[in-house]
C-alpha positions as CSV (number, residue, x, y, z in Angstrom):
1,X,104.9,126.0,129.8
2,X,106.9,123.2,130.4
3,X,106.1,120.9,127.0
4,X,107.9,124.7,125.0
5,X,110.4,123.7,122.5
6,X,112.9,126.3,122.0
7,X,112.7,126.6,118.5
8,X,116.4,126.8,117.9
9,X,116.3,123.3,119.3
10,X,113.7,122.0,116.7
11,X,116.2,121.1,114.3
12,X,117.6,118.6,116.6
13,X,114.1,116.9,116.9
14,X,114.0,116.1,113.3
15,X,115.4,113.2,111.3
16,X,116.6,115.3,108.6
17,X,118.5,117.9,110.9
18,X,116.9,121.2,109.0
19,X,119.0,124.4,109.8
20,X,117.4,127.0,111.7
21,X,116.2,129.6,109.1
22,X,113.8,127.1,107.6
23,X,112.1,126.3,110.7
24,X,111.8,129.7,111.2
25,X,110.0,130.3,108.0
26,X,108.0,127.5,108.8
27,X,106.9,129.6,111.7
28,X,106.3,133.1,109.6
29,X,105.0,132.1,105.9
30,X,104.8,128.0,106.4
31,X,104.0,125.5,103.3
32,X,102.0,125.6,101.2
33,X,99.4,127.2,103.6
34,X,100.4,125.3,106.2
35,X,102.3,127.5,109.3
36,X,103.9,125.9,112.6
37,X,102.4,127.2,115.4
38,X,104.9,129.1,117.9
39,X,104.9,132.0,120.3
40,X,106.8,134.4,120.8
41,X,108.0,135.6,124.4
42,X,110.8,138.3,124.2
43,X,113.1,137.5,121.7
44,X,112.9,133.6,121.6
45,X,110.5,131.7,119.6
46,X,108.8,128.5,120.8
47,X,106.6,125.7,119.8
48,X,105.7,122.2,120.7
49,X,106.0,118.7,119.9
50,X,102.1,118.8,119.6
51,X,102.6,121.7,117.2
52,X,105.7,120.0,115.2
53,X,103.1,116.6,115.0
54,X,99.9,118.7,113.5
55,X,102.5,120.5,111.4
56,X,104.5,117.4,109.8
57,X,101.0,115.5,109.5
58,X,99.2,118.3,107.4
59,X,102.0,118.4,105.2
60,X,102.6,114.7,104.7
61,X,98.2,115.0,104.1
62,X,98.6,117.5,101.6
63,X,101.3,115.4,99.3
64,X,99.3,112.5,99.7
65,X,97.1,114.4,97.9
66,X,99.0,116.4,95.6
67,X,100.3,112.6,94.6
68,X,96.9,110.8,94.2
69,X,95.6,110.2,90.6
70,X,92.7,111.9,89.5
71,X,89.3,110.0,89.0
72,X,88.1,109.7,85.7
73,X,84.7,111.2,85.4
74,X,82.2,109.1,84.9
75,X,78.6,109.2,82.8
76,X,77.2,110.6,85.6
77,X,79.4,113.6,86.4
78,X,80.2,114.2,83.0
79,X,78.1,113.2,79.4
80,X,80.5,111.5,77.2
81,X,81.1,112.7,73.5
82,X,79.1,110.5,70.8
83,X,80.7,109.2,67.9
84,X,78.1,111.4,65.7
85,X,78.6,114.1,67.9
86,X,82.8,113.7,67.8
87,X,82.0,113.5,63.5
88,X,80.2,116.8,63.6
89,X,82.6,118.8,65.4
90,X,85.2,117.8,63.4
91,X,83.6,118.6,60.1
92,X,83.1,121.8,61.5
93,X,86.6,122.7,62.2
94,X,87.7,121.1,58.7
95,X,85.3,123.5,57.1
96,X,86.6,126.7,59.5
97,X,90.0,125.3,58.9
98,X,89.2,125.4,54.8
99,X,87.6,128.4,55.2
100,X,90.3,131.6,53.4
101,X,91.1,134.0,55.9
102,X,89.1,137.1,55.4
């Protein structure tokens, strides 16, 4: 009970100073999927500096990933176009594109 954070004073915790209502809607929808954890006793909320770490880390994880480049497939995962086979499907869609609309 003693590590509880009030969670009016989270704000103050944070380098960026958030106002209250966002760290409150951190606590009921969250990010992304991602919710703080916090309690409710009475009519105060309350979290934890544990909770505020797992919280920030999975969202800093999640960007990192949002962020990275996608692999290019390679022979393995995925067969790669011939040339003859690139030829034939395009004179296949010349010929549909020729083709008079019926």
């Amino acid at each position: 009970m003693e590590d509880l954070i009030e969670l009016t004073e989270v704000p103050k915790l944070l380098p960026h100073r958030p106002s209250y209502p966002p760290v409150f809607r951190w606590v009921l929808t969250g990010i992304g999927g991602t919710r703080l954890e916090a309690v409710r006793m009475g009519r105060r909320w309350y979290t934890t500096r544990t909770a505020l770490d797992t919280f920030s880390r999975t969202l800093a994880a999640q960007t990192i990933e949002r962020l990275r480049p996608p692999t290019m497939p390679t022979t393995k995962t995925k067969s790669m176009r011939t040339e003859e086979k690139l030829q034939s499907d395009l004179t296949r869609a010349q010929r549909e594109f020729d083709r008079p609309a019926r």
